[in-house]
C-alpha positions as CSV (number, residue, x, y, z in Angstrom):
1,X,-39.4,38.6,0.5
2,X,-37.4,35.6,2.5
3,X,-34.0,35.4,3.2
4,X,-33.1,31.5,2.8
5,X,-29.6,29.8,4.2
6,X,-28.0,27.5,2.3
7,X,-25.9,25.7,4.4
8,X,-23.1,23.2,3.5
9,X,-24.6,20.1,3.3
10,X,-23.6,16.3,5.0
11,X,-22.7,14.6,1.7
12,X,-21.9,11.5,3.4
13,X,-21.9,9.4,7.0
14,X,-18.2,9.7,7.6
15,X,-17.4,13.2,5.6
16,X,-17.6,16.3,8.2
17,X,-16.3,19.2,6.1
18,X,-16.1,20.0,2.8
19,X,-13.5,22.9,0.6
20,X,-15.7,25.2,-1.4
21,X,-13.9,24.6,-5.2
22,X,-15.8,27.3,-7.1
23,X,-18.8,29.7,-6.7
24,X,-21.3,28.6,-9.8
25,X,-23.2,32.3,-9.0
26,X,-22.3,35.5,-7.9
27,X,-23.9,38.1,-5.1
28,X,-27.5,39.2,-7.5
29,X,-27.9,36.3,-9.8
30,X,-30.8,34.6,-9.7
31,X,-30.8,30.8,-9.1
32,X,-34.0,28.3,-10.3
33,X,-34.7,26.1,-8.0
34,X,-31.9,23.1,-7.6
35,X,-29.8,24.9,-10.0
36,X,-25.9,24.4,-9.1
37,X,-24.6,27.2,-6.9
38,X,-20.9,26.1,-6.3
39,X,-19.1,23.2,-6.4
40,X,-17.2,21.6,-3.3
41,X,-14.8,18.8,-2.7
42,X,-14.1,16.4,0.4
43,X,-11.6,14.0,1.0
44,X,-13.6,11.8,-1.1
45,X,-15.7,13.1,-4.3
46,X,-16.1,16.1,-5.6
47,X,-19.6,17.5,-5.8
48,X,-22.0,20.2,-7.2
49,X,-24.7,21.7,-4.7
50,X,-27.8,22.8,-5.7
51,X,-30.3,25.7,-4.1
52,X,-33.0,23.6,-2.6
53,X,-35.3,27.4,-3.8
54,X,-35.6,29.6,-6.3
55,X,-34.6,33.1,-5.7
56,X,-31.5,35.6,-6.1
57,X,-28.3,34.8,-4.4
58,X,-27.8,37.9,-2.1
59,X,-25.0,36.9,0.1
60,X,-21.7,34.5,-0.1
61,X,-20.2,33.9,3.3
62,X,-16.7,31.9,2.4
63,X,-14.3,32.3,-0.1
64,X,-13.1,29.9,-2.8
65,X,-10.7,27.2,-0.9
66,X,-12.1,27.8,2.6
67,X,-13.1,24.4,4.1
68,X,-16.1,24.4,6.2
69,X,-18.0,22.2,8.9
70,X,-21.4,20.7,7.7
71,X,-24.9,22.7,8.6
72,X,-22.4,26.2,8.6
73,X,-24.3,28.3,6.8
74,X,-22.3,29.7,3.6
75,X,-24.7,31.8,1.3
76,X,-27.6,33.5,1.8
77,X,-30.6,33.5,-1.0
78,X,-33.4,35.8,-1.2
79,X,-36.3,34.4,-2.5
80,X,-40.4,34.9,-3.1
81,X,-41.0,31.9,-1.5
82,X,-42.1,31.6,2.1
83,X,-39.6,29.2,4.1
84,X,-38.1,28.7,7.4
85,X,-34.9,30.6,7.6
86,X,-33.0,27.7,9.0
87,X,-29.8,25.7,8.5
88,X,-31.9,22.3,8.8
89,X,-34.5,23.2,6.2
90,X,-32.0,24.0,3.3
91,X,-30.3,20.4,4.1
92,X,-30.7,18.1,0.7
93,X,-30.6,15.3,2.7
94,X,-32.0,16.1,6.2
95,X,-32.2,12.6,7.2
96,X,-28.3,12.4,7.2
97,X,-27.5,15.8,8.3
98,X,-25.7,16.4,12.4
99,X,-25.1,19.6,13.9
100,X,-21.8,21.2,13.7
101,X,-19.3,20.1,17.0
102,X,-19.6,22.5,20.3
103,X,-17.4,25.3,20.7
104,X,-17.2,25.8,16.7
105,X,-18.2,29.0,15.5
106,X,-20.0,27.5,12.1
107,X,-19.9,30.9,9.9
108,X,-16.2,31.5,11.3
109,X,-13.6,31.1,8.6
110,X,-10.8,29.0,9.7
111,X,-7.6,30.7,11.2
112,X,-4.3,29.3,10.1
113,X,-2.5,29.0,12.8
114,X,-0.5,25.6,12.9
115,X,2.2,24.4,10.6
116,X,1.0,20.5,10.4
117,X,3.8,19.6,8.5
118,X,6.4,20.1,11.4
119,X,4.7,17.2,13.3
120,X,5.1,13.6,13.1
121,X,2.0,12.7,14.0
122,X,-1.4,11.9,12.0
123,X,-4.5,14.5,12.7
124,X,-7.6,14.0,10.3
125,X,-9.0,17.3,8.2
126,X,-11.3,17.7,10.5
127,X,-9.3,18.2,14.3
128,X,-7.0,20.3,11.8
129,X,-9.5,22.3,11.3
130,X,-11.2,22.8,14.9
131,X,-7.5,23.5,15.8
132,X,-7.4,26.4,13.7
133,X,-10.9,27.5,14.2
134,X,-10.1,27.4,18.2
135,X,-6.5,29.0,17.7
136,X,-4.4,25.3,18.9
137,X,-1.0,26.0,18.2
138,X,0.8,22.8,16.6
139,X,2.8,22.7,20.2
140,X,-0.4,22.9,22.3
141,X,-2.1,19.9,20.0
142,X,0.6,17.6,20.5
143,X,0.1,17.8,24.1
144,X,-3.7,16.5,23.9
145,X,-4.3,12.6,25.1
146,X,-5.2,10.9,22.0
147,X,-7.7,7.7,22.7
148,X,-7.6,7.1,18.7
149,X,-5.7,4.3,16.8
150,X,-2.3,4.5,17.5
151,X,-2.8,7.3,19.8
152,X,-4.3,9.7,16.8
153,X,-6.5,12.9,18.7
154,X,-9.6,12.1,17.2
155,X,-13.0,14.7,17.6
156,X,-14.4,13.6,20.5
157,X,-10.8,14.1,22.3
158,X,-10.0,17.5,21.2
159,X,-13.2,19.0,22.1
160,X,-13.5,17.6,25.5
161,X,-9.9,19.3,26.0
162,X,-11.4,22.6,24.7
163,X,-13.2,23.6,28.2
164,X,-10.1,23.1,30.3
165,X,-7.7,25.0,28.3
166,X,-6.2,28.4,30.1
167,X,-7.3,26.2,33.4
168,X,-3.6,25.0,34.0
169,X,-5.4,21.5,32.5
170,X,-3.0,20.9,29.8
171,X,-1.7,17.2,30.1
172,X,1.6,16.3,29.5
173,X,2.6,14.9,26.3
174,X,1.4,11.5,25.7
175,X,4.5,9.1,24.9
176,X,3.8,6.7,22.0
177,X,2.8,3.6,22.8
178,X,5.8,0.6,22.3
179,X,3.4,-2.1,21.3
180,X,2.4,0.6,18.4
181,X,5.3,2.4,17.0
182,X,4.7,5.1,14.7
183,X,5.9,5.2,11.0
184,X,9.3,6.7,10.5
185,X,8.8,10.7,8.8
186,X,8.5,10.2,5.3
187,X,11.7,10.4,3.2
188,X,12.7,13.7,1.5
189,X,12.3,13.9,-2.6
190,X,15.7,14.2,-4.1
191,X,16.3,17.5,-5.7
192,X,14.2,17.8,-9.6
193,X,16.5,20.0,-12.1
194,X,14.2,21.6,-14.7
195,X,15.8,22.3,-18.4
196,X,14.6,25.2,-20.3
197,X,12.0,23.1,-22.5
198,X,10.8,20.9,-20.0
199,X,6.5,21.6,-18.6
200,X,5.6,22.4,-15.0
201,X,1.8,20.9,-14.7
202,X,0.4,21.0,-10.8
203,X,-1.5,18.0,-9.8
204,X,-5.4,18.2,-9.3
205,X,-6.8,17.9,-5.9
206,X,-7.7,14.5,-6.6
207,X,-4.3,13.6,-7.6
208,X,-2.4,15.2,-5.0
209,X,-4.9,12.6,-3.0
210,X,-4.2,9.7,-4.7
211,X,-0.5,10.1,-4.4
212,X,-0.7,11.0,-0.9
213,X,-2.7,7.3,-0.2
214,X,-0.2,5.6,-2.5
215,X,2.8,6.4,-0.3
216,X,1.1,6.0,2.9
217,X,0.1,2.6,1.9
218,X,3.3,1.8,0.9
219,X,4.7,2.9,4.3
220,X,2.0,1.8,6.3
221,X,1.8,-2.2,5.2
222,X,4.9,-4.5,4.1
223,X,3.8,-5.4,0.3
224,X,3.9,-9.4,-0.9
225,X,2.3,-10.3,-4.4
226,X,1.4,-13.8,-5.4
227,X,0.1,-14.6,-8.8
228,X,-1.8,-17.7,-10.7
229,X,-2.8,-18.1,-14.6
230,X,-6.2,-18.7,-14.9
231,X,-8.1,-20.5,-17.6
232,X,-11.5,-18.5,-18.3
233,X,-12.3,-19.8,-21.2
234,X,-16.0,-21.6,-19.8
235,X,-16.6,-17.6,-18.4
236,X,-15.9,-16.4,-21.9
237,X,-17.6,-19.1,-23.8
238,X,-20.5,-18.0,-21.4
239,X,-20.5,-14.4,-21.8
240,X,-20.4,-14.9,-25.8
241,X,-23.6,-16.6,-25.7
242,X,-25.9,-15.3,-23.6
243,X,-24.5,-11.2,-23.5
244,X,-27.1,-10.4,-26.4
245,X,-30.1,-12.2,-24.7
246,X,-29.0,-11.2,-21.3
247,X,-28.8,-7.2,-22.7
248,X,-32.5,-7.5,-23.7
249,X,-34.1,-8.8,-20.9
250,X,-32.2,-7.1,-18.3
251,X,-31.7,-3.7,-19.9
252,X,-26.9,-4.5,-19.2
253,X,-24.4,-5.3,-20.7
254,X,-22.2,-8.0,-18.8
255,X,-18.8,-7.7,-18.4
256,X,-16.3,-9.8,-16.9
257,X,-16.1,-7.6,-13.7
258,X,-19.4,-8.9,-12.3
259,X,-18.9,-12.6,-13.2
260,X,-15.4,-12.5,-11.3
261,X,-16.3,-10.4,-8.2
262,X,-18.7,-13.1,-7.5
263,X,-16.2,-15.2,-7.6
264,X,-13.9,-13.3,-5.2
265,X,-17.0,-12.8,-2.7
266,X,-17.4,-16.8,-2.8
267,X,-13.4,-17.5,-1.8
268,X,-13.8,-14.5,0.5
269,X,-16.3,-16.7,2.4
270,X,-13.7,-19.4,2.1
271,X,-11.1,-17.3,3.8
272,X,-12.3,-14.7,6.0
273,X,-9.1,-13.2,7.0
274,X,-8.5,-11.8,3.7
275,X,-11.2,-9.1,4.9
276,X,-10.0,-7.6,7.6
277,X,-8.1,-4.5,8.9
278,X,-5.2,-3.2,11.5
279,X,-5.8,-1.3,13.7
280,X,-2.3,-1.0,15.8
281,X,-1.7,-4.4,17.1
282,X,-5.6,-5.6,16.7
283,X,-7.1,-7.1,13.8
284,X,-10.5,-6.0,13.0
285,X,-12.5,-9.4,10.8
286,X,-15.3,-7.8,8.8
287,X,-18.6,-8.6,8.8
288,X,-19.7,-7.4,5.4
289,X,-17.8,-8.7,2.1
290,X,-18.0,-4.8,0.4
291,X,-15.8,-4.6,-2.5
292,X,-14.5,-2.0,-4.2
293,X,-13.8,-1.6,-8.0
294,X,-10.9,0.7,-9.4
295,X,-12.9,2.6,-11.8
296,X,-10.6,5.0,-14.5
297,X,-12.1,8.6,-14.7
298,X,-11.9,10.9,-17.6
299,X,-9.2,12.7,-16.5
300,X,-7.3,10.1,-15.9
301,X,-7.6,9.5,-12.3
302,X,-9.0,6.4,-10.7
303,X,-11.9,6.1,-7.8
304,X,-12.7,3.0,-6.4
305,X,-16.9,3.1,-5.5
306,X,-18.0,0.2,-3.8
307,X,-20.6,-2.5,-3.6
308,X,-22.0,-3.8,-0.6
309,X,-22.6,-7.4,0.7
310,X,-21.6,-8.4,-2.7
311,X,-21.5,-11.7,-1.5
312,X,-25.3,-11.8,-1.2
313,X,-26.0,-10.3,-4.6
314,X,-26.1,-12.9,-7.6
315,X,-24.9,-12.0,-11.1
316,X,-27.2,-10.1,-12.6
317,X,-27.3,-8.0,-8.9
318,X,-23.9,-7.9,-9.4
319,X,-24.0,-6.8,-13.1
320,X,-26.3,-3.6,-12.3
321,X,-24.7,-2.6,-9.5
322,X,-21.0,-2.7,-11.6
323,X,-22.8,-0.8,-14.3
324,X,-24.7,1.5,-12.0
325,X,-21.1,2.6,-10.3
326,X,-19.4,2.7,-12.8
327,X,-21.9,4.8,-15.1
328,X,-22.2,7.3,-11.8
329,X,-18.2,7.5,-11.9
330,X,-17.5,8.6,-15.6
331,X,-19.9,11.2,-14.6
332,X,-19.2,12.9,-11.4
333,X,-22.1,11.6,-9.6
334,X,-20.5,9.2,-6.7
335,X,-21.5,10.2,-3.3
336,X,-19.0,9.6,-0.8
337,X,-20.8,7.0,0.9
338,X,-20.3,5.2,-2.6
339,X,-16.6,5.3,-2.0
340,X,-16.4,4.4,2.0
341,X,-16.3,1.0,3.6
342,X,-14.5,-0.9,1.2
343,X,-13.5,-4.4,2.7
344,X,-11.3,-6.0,-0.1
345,X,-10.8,-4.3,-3.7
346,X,-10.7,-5.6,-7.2
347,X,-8.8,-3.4,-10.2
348,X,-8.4,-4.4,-13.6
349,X,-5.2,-3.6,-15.5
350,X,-6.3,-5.7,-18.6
351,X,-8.6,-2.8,-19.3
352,X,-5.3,-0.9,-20.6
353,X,-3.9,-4.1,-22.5
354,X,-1.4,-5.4,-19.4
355,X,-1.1,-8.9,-18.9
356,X,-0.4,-8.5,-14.8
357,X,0.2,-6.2,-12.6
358,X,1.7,-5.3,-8.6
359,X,-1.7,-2.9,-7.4
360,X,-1.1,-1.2,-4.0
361,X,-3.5,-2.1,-1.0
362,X,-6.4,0.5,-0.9
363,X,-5.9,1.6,3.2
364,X,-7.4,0.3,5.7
365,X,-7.8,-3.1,3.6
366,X,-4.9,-5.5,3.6
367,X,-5.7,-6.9,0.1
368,X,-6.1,-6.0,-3.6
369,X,-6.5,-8.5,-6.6
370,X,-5.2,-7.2,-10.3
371,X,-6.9,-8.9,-13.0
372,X,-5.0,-8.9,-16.9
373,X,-6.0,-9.0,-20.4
374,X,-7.5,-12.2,-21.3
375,X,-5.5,-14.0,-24.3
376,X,-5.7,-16.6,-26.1
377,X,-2.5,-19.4,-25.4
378,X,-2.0,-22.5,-26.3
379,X,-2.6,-24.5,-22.7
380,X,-1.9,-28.2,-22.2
381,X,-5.4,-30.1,-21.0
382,X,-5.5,-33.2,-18.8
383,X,-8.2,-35.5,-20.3
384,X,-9.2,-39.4,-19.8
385,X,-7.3,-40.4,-22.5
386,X,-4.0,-38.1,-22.1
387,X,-3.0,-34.4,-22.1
388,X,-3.8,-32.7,-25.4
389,X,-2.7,-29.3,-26.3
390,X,-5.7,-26.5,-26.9
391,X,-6.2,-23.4,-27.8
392,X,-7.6,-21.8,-24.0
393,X,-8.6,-18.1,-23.5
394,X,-5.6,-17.1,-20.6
395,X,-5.5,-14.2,-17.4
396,X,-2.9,-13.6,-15.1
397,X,-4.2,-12.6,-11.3
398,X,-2.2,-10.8,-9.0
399,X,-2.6,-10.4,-5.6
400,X,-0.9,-7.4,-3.0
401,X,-1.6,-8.3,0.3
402,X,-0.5,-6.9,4.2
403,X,2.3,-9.4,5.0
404,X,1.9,-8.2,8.9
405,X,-1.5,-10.2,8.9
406,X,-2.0,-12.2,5.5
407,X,1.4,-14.6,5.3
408,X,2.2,-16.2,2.2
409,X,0.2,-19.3,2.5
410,X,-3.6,-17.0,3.1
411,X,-2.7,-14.3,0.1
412,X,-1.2,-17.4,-2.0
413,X,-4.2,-20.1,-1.1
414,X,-6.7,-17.2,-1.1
415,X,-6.0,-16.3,-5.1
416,X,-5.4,-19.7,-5.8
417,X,-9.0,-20.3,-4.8
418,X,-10.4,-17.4,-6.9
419,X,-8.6,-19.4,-10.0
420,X,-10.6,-22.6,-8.8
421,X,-14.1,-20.9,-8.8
422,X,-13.3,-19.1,-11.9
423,X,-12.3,-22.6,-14.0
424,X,-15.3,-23.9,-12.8
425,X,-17.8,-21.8,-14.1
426,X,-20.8,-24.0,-16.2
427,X,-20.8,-22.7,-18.6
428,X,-24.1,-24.0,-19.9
429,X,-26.1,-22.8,-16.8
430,X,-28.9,-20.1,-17.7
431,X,-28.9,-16.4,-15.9
């Protein structure tokens, strides 16, 4: 008999813990091999994790709710099998997998020993939690020299200070830079009176997430939306012809999502600094055009997964890797890496029947475009021998942009230019 580790695994490049949500199996149920054991969540997707052997799960070393480093080991399995008793060979992924940070205790559950809500200042999930692995009061951790944006104490800061503590090391609080000021504390919720008849529901985790991003975003960037009407009628003339013929010979369906990201990749090109970021008082230009599309969920939350260098994919590229997200999506199978590094990101509120919409920049991007419900309106046309009235199949685009870095003339030129490359689809070229 061979005691296996399972270990919590890397489930993306930028994700460095993980909460376990629920244990799948118990201490002397037997697993088959890649069989779910629990199910875990980052600050990103949530996720099952399967036994990489076959065996009887003998040991559980965190409770449900404890969030861990990657490679800690967190359940032991007994198994038949003969394998190397090691954190690395349980790994589903070894390729992506990095050792847990010095100084961490890996199987040590996390001591709560800070109130992060009394500070003002931003620390990431994960120096929260070498803080409390390593016992840093809240008044201790503000006194760490942070080299991140904005002054933030990033990884790499807080565990070089980690050797020098109890050495009479401990620098003196860093004072916030002027040319960076920090947001204001965020505004108190007035008081909610609750009537006899009226239903207390608790958010999800994911929700609690999303409404967490939706007020930093608004704090973080000054919001200005433009809008144009755009004639798609050669896109939908298009679509109608060729969707049959293009579902047989490429195994998709096309939508409209494909047809106008392509679009936006093109005036992306046309106007680079539409996909950038902030960081403090730099700008950060982007070399890839990776956009992200708000996807609805079944339980009514949204995720935005994202497709890289779309601008050097061409439709039908496009087509199957919208379908390929957005299939992965509806069913809980997104890594996190499907959901990072996002440069610019599309949503579609016509999905739900709305004609426009004012979407709220997906952080650290400093743009968002809302595409309506295509209608038919009656449209005046200019033509060699007058304007005519026609029947013309209408959208309304929307645009939220950063006002700090995209003025009024980039976010308004920008969408304009999406309009243009949309009206001039052919729309008696082949695909």
């Amino acid at each position: 008999m061979a005691q296996f580790e399972l270990i919590m695994p890397k489930m993306g490049e930028s994700v460095a813990e993980a909460t376990i949500i629920k244990w799948l199996k118990q201490p002397g149920d037997s697993i088959e091999l890649d069989e779910p054991v629990l199910e875990i969540a980052t600050d990103k997707v949530d996720s099952e994790i399967p036994s990489p052997v076959a065996g009887t799960l003998s040991e559980i070393l965190f409770a449900e709710g404890d969030t861990i480093l990657v490679n800690a080991v967190i359940a032991k399995i007994t198994t038949d099998a003969v394998v190397a008793s090691s954190a690395a060979a349980s790994s589903p992924a070894p390729e992506t997998t990095q050792s847990a940070p010095a100084n961490i205790p890996a199987q040590s559950a996390p001591v709560s020993t800070s109130d992060f809500s009394q500070s003002d200042r931003f620390y990431s999930p994960l120096v929260k939690n070498i803080a409390k692995t390593e016992n840093i009061s809240i008044e201790e951790l503000e006194k760490i020299q942070g080299s991140g944006a904005e002054g933030r104490v990033t990884k790499k800061d807080i565990l070089a200070y980690l050797p020098d503590r109890g050495n009479g090391n401990t620098p003196s609080p860093q004072a916030k830079p002027a040319s960076a000021p920090q947001p204001s504390a965020r505004p108190q919720a007035p008081a909610i009176s609750i009537s006899g008849g009226d239903e207390i529901i608790e958010m999800d985790r994911m929700r609690k997430l999303i409404a967490d991003h939706m007020v930093m975003s608004k704090a973080v960037s000054p919001h200005v939306t433009s809008f144009v009407e755009v004639d798609m009628t050669n896109m939908v003339l298009w679509r109608e012809r060729v969707k049959k013929d293009f579902e047989k010979r490429e195994g998709h369906k096309i939508t409209y999502t494909p047809m106008i990201i392509e679009m936006i990749a093109k005036a992306i090109r046309d106007f680079p600094m539409i996909n950038v970021s902030v960081d403090g008082t730099n700008i950060i230009k982007r070399k890839h055009i990776n956009i992200g599309m708000a996807t609805a969920l079944p339980s009514g939350n949204l995720i935005v997964p994202v497709i890289r260098d779309a601008d050097t994919m061409n439709l039908i590229g496009l087509t199957k890797a919208v379908n390929d997200l957005a299939n992965r999506a509806r069913n809980n199978k997104l890594s996190p890496d499907d959901i990072s590094g996002g440069t610019f990101t599309m949503t579609n509120v016509g999905s739900f029947g709305n004609v426009m919409g004012t979407p709220i920049i997906n952080q650290p991007q400093v743009a968002i475009m809302a595409v309506g419900v295509i209608k038919k309106k009656p449209a005046v046309l200019e033509t060699p021998q007058g304007d005519v009235i026609a029947i013309r199949h209408m959208m309304y685009c929307s645009l939220s942009y950063d006002h700090r870095v995209v003025d009024g003339s980039l976010g308004g030129s920008f969408i304009r230019r999406v309009a243009d490359y949309i009206e001039a689809f052919d729309s008696n070229q082949s695909f």
